[in-house]
N, C-alpha and C positions, 0 to 999 in steps of 0.2 A: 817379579810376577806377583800379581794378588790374587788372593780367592774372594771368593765371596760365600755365607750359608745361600743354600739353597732354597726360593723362595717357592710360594705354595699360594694357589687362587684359592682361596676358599669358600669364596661369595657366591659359584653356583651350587655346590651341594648345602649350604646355610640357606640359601634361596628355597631350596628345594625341601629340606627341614621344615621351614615356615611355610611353605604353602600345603605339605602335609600336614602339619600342625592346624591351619588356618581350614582344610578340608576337614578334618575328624571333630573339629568344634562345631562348625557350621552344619555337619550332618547329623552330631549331636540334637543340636535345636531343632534341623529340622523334623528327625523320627520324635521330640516330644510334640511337639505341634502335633503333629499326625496324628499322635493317639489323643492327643487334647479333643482335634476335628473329630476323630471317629467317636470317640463316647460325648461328644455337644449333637453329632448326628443321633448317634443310638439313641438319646433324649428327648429329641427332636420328633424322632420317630416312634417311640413311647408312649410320651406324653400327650403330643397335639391327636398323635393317630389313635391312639387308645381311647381319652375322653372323645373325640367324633365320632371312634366306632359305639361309645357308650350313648352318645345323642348330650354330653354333657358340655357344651360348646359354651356356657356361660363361663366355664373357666379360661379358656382364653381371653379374659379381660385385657390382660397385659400387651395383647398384641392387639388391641381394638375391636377386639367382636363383637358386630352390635346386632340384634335381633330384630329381622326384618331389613336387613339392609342389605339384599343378597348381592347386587356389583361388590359394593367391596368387601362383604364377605370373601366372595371367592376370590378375589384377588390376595386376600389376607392366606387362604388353604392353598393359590400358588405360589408365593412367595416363600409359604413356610417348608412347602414341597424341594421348590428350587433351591432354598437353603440347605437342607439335607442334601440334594442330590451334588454340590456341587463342593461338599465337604469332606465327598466321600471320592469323586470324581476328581477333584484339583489336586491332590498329593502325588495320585498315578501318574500323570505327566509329567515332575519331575525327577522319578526312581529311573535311572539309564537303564537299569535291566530289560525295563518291560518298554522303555523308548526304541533301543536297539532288537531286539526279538520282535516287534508285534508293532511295526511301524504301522501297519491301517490301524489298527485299535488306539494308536498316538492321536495321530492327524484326527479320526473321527470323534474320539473322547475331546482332542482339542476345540472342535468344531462345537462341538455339545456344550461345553463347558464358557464358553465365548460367548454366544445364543444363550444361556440360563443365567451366567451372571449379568448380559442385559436384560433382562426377562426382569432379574432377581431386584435392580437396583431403580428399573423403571416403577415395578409394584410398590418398589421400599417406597419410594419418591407419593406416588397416589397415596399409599397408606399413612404418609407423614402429612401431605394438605388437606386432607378431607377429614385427617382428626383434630376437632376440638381439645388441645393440649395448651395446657400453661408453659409459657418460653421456659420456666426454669422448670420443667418433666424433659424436656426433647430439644434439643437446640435445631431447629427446622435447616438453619444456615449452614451447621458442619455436617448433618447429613444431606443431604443434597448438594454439597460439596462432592462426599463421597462418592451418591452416584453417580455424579459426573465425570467421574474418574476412573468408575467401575466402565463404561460405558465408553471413555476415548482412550482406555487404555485396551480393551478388550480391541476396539477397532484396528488401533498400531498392531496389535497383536495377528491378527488376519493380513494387515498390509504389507507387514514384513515379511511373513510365514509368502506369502503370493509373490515376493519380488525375491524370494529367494534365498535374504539375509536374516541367516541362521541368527547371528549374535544378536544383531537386536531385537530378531524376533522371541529370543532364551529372555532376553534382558526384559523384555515388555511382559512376557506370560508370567515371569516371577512377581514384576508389579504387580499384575490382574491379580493374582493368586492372594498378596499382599492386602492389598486394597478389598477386595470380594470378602475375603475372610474376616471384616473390622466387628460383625454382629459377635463372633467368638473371641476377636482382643477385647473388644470393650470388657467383654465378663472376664474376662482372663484378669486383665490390667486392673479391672477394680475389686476384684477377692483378693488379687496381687496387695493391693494396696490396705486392705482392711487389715488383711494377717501382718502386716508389716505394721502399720501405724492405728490397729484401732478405728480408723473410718475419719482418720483429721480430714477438716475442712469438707465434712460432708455431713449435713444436715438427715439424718436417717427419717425424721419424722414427715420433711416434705420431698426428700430425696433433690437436695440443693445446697452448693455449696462451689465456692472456690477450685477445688479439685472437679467435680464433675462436668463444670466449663473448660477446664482444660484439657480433660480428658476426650471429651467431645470430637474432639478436631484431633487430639494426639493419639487416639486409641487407631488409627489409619496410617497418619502422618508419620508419628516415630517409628514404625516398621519400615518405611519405605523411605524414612532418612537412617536407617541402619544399613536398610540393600544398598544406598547410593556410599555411604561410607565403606561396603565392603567390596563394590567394584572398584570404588578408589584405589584398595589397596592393592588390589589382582594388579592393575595398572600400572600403579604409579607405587606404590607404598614400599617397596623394598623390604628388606627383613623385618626390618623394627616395625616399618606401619603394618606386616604383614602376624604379626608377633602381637600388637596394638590389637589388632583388629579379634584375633583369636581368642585374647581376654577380652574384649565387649561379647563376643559371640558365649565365650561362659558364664556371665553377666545377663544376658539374655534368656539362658538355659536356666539358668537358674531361676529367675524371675519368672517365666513361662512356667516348669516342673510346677513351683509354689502357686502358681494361680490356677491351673489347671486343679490342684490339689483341694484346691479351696473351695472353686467353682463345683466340683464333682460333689464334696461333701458337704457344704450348703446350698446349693441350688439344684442339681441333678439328680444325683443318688434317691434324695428321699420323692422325686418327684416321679420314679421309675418302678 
């Protein structure tokens, strides 16, 4: 007669390890985001609303105000509006607490949030052709890329949610969320980059450079090739890619914390 040691599956609790693991990182990133959005909103609402309540609207140069041009003025005070409101709005749809407790307030905030970011991306779009800008200020091609993405992702988002299918209607509002949010990557991803490198390949005096073409297109893009990388591994990845995936996500946290950090204390803070 032979024995044998007695043998041991171990690959569903390791499984289960890693996608805890893979959940505590990912929530990580996402409560810093959130406070990133909330104090770029608090700013937002600070700054633009303070100098308008002041009548001091020539400071808004940055975002195009031009005196006497009341259409897209106002289109410039909803866009800046809708920006605010949906940085503050797009977080709460993905906290399960308040998903599961207060499903009208879901469904309704979702509805609101859907309708603003196209509101948000079609004004973006106006306020990008009707300005007099040098290609190397505004790359017109990768934002309006953007809206457009703001805009058919926002619709999958409604068509899913109406035919029922929960996952990819999760999977789409994460996109929207993704994509809608790119006015706070760009600043994120480029104080990111100064504190890191000094401002390589960016020309500070015409605000031109190598880096800022890339950024253009990647300050949208690279978020939304991280979410397709991190359903991969929900998927498909097994422990390792699930284990992979949870080091990019601290990688992400990190880079985010630092640019938020940068962004607050030269750009915001002294502007508040």
């Amino acid at each position: 007669m032979t024995t044998s040691a007695p043998t041991h599956d171990f690959s569903v609790p390791s499984l289960s390890r890693a996608d805890r693991t893979l959940g505590w990182t990912t929530t990580g990133w996402f409560a810093v985001a959130v406070f990133g959005q909330l104090f770029f909103a608090a700013y937002v609402a600070m700054f633009y609303g303070g100098t308008a309540l002041n009548g001091a609207f020539d400071r808004w140069d940055d975002v195009g105000y031009q005196e006497g041009s009341t259409v897209r003025n106002i289109v410039i005070m909803v866009h800046l509006l809708v920006a605010m409101t949906i940085m503050v709005g797009g977080p709460l749809q993905f906290i399960t607490a308040i998903r599961q407790r207060f499903p009208v307030f879901h469904r309704w905030n979702g509805r609101v949030y859907v309708l603003l970011t196209a509101l948000g991306g079609l004004s973006g779009l106006y306020m990008i052709w009707t300005r007099q800008l040098d290609a190397a200020q505004v790359n017109k091609m990768a934002m309006s890329l953007e809206a457009l993405l703001i805009v058919v992702a926002g619709f999958l988002v409604y068509r899913f949610a109406v035919k029922r299918k929960m996952q990819q209607h999760q999977a789409w509002a994460f996109r929207l969320f993704l994509v809608a949010s790119g006015v706070w990557f760009f600043r994120v991803l480029l104080m990111f980059w100064f504190m890191a490198t000094g401002g390589l390949w960016i020309d500070t005096e015409t605000f031109t450079g190598p880096f800022l073409s890339f950024i253009a297109y990647a300050h949208y893009l690279l978020p939304l090739a991280v979410y397709e990388l991190y359903l991969l591994a929900k998927r498909r990845g097994g422990v390792n890619g699930r284990y992979a995936m949870a080091g990019l996500m601290v990688v992400c946290t990190l880079i985010t914390a630092i640019g938020v950090f940068a962004a607050a204390m030269g750009m915001w803070l002294p502007e508040m």
